[in-house]
C-alpha positions as CSV (number, residue, x, y, z in Angstrom):
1,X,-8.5,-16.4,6.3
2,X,-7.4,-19.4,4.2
3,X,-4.4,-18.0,2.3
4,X,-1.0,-17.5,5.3
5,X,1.0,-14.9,3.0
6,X,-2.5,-13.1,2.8
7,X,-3.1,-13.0,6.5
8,X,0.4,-12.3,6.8
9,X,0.2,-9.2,4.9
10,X,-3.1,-8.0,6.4
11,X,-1.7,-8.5,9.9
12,X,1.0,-6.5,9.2
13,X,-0.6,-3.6,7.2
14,X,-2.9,-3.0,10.2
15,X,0.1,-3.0,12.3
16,X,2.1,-0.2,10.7
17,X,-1.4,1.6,10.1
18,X,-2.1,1.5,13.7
19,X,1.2,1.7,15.2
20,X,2.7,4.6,12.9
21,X,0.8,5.7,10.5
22,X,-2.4,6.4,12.6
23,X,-0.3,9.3,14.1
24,X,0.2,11.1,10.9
25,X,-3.0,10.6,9.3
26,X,-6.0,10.1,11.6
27,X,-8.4,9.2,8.8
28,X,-6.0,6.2,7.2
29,X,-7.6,3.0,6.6
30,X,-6.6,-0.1,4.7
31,X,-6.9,0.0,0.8
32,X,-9.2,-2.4,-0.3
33,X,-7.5,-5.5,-2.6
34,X,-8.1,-4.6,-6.2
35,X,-6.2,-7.1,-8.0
36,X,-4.0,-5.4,-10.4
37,X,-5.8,-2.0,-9.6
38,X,-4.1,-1.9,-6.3
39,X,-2.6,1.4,-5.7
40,X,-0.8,1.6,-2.1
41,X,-2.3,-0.7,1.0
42,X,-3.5,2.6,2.8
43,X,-6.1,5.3,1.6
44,X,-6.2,8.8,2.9
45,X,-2.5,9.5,3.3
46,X,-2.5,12.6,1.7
47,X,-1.0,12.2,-1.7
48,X,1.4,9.7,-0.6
49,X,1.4,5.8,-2.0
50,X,2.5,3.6,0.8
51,X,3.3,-0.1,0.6
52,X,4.2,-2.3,3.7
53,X,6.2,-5.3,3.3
54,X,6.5,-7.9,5.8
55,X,9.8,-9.4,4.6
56,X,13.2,-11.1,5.8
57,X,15.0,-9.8,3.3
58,X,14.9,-6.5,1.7
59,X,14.0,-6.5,-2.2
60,X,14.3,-2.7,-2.4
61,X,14.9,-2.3,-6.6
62,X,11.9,-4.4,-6.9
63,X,9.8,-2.5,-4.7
64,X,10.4,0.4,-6.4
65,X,9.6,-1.0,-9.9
66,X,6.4,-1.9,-8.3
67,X,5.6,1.8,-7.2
68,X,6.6,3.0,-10.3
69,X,4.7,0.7,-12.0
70,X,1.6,1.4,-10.0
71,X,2.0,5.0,-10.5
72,X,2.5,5.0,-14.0
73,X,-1.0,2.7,-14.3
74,X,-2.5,5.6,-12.1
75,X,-1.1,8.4,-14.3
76,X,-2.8,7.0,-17.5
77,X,-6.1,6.1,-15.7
78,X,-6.2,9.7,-13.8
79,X,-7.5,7.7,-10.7
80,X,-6.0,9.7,-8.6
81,X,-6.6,13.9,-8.4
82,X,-3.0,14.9,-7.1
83,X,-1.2,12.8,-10.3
C-alpha cells in the first residue's frame, strides 16, 4: 500500500476487528472505503456504527461530529434499515 496513514488505519481496523470485535460479532468484516459514503469501518455489527482511530492524542468532540455527521447523511439517504 502506497499511502502510510492508509495502511496505518487498515492495520489497525483489522486489529480491533480481530482482536475485540470478532468476539461479539462473528460475521464483522471491514467496511469497504466509500469516499464520503463511508458509514463506520466495520459491517455487520448489528445496528451499531463503529469507528477505530489509531491516534496519539484523543480528538473526542471531533469524532463525534464525524458520527453525527455520518449518521445524519445515512438518515436522509435511508441506507441503512435500523435508522
Amino acid at each position: 500500500m502506497s499511502n502510510p496513514a492508509k495502511a496505518k488505519g487498515t492495520e489497525f481496523e483489522s486489529y480491533v476487528m480481530n482482536g475485540y470485535l470478532s468476539f461479539v460479532w462473528p460475521e464483522v468484516e471491514r467496511a469497504p472505503s466509500k469516499g464520503t459514503n463511508d458509514f463506520g469501518d466495520f459491517v455487520n455489527v448489528a445496528g451499531w456504527l463503529i469507528e477505530a482511530r489509531n491516534r496519539k492524542t484523543w480528538a473526542l468532540p471531533a469524532w463525534i461530529r464525524g458520527v453525527y455527521s455520518q449518521l445524519e447523511r445515512d438518515r436522509r439517504n435511508r441506507t441503512h434499515k435500523w435508522m
